[in-house]
C-alpha positions as CSV (number, residue, x, y, z in Angstrom):
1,X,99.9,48.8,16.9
2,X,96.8,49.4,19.1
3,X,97.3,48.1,22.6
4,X,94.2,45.9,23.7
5,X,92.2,46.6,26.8
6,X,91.6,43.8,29.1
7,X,88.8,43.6,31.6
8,X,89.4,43.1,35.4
9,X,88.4,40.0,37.0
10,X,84.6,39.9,37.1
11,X,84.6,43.6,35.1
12,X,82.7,44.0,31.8
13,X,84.4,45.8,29.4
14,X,82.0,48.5,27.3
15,X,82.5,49.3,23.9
16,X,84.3,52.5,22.9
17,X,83.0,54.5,20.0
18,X,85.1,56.1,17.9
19,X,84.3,59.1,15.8
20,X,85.6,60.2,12.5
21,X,84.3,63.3,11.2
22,X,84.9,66.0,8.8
23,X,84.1,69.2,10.7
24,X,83.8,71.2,13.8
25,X,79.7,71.2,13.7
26,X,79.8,67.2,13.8
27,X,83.0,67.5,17.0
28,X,80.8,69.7,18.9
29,X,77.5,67.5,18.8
30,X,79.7,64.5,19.4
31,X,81.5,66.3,22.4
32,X,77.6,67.5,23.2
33,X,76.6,63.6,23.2
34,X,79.3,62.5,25.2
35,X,78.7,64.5,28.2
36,X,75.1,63.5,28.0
37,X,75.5,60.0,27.6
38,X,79.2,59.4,29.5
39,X,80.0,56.6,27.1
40,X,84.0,57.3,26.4
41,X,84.0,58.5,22.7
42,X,87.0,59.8,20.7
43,X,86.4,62.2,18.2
44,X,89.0,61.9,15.6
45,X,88.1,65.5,13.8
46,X,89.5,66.9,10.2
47,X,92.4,64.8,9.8
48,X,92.2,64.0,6.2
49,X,88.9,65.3,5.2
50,X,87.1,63.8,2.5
51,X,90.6,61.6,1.9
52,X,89.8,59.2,5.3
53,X,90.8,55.3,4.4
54,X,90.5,52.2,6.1
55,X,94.7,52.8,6.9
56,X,94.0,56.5,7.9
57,X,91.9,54.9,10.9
58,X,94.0,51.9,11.9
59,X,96.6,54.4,12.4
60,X,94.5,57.3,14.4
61,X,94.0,54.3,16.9
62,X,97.4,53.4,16.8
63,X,99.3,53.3,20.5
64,X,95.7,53.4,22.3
65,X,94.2,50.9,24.0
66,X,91.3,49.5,21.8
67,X,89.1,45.8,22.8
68,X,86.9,43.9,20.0
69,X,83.8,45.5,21.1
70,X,85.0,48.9,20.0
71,X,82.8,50.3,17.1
72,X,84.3,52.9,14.5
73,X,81.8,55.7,13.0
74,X,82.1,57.9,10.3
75,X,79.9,60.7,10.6
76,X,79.9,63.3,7.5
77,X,77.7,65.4,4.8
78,X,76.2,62.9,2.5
79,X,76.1,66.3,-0.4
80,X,79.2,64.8,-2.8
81,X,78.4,61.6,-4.0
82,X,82.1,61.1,-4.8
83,X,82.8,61.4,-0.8
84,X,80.1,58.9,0.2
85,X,81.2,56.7,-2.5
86,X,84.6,56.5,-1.1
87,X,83.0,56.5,2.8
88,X,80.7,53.6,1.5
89,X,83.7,51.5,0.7
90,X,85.3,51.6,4.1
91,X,83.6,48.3,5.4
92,X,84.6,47.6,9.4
93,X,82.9,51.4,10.3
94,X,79.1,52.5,10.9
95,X,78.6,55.5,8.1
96,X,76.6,58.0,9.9
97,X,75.3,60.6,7.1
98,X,73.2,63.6,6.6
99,X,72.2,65.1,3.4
100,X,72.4,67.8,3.0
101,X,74.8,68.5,6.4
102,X,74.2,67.6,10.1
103,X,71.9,71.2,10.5
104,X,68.9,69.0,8.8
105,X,69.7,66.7,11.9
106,X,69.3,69.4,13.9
107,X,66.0,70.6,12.2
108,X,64.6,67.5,12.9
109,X,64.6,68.3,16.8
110,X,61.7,71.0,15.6
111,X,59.8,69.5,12.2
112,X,59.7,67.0,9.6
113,X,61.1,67.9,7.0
114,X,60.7,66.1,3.6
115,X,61.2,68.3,0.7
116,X,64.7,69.1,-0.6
117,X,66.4,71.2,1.2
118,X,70.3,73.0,1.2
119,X,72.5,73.7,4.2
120,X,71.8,77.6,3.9
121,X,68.2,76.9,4.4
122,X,68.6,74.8,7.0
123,X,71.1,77.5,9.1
124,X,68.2,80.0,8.2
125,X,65.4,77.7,9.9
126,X,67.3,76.6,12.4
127,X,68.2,80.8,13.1
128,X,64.9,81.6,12.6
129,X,63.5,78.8,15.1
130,X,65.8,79.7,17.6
131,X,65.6,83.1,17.2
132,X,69.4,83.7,16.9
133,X,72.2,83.3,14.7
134,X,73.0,79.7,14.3
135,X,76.5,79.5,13.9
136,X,78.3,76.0,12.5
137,X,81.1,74.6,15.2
138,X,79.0,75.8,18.0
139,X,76.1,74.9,19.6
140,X,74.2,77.2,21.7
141,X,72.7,77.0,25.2
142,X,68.8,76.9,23.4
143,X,69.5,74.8,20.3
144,X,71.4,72.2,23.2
145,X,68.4,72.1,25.1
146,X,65.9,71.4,22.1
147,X,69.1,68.7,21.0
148,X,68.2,66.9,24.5
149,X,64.4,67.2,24.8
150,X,63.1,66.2,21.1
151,X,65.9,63.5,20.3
152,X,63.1,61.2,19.7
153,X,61.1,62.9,17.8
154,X,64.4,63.2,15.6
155,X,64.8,59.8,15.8
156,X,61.6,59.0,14.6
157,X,61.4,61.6,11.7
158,X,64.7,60.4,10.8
159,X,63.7,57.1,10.4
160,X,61.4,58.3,7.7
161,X,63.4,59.5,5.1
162,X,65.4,57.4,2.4
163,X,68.9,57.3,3.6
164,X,71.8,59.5,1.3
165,X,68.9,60.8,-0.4
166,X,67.9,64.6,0.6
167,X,67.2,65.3,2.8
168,X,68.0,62.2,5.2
169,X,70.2,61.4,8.4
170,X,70.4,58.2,10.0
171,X,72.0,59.9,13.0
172,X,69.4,58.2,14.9
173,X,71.8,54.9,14.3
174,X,74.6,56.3,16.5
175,X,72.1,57.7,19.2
176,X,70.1,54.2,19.2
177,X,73.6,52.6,20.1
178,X,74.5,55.0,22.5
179,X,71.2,54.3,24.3
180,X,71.7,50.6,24.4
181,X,75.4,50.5,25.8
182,X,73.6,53.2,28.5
183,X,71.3,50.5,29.3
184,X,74.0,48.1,29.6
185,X,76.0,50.6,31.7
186,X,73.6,51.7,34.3
């Protein structure tokens, strides 16, 4: 069982987030967003793949401190309906999607983007924009920068589109509740 964290006398405690995701592309942007925002985030990576439960995360957490105001995220492709359906169905976590991967997150730093779209285009704009080889699991010094400097522009396209539907993200859900426990913090 989960040992609880208890707040010092006349401390507030913050909320911890806690990230399940299914690959290394989703790890490094959460890594990428924890140093930004130093909120204290665990990135629970590939353990089951598509097979996550409700059970599979009670027992990631298991032997480390958690609190009530801890929030659990599952951040994956929204691409196979029989995945989201099953994602869908775990009810105490956030479900942070984009369909057709996270890169349309990504391309949303530089454009709206409307029409359907796959993953290989997206990898080829977002080469093409940055004018190297986007490569998934790692995240460059330029494509980090943009990441940073036109996350509200992402938000705001983001908003936009029709959630699980393609394209969509609602990525802009996790960064909106980063930004408000940052306000909290500082």
């Amino acid at each position: 069982m989960a040992s609880k964290r208890n707040a010092s006398k006349g401390k507030k405690i913050n909320p911890h987030f806690w990230v399940f995701c299914e690959g290394e592309t989703e790890e490094a942007y959460v890594c990428l967003l924890r140093s930004k925002y130093r909120i204290p985030i665990e990135i629970v990576s590939k353990i089951v793949g598509n097979k996550i439960t409700q059970r599979i995360i009670k027992n990631s957490k298991q032997g480390k401190p958690t609190h009530d105001k801890d929030k659990d995220f599952l951040m994956y492709d929204a691409d196979v309906i029989q995945v989201l359906e099953k994602l869908k169905s775990i009810k105490s976590t956030i479900l942070i999607a984009s369909n057709p991967s996270i890169e349309l997150w990504f391309l949303l730093h530089y454009k709206t983007q409307t029409a359907h779209i796959t993953t290989a285009n997206c990898i080829r704009e977002l080469s093409n924009r940055n004018r190297n080889t986007y490569k998934k699991g790692a995240i460059d010094a330029q494509l980090e920068i943009r990441l940073s400097e036109n996350c509200t522009k992402a938000c705001e396209r983001a908003k936009k589109l029709s959630l699980l539907d393609n394209p969509s993200s609602n990525m802009n859900v996790f960064i909106e509740e980063l930004e408000n426990v940052k306000k909290t913090i500082y």
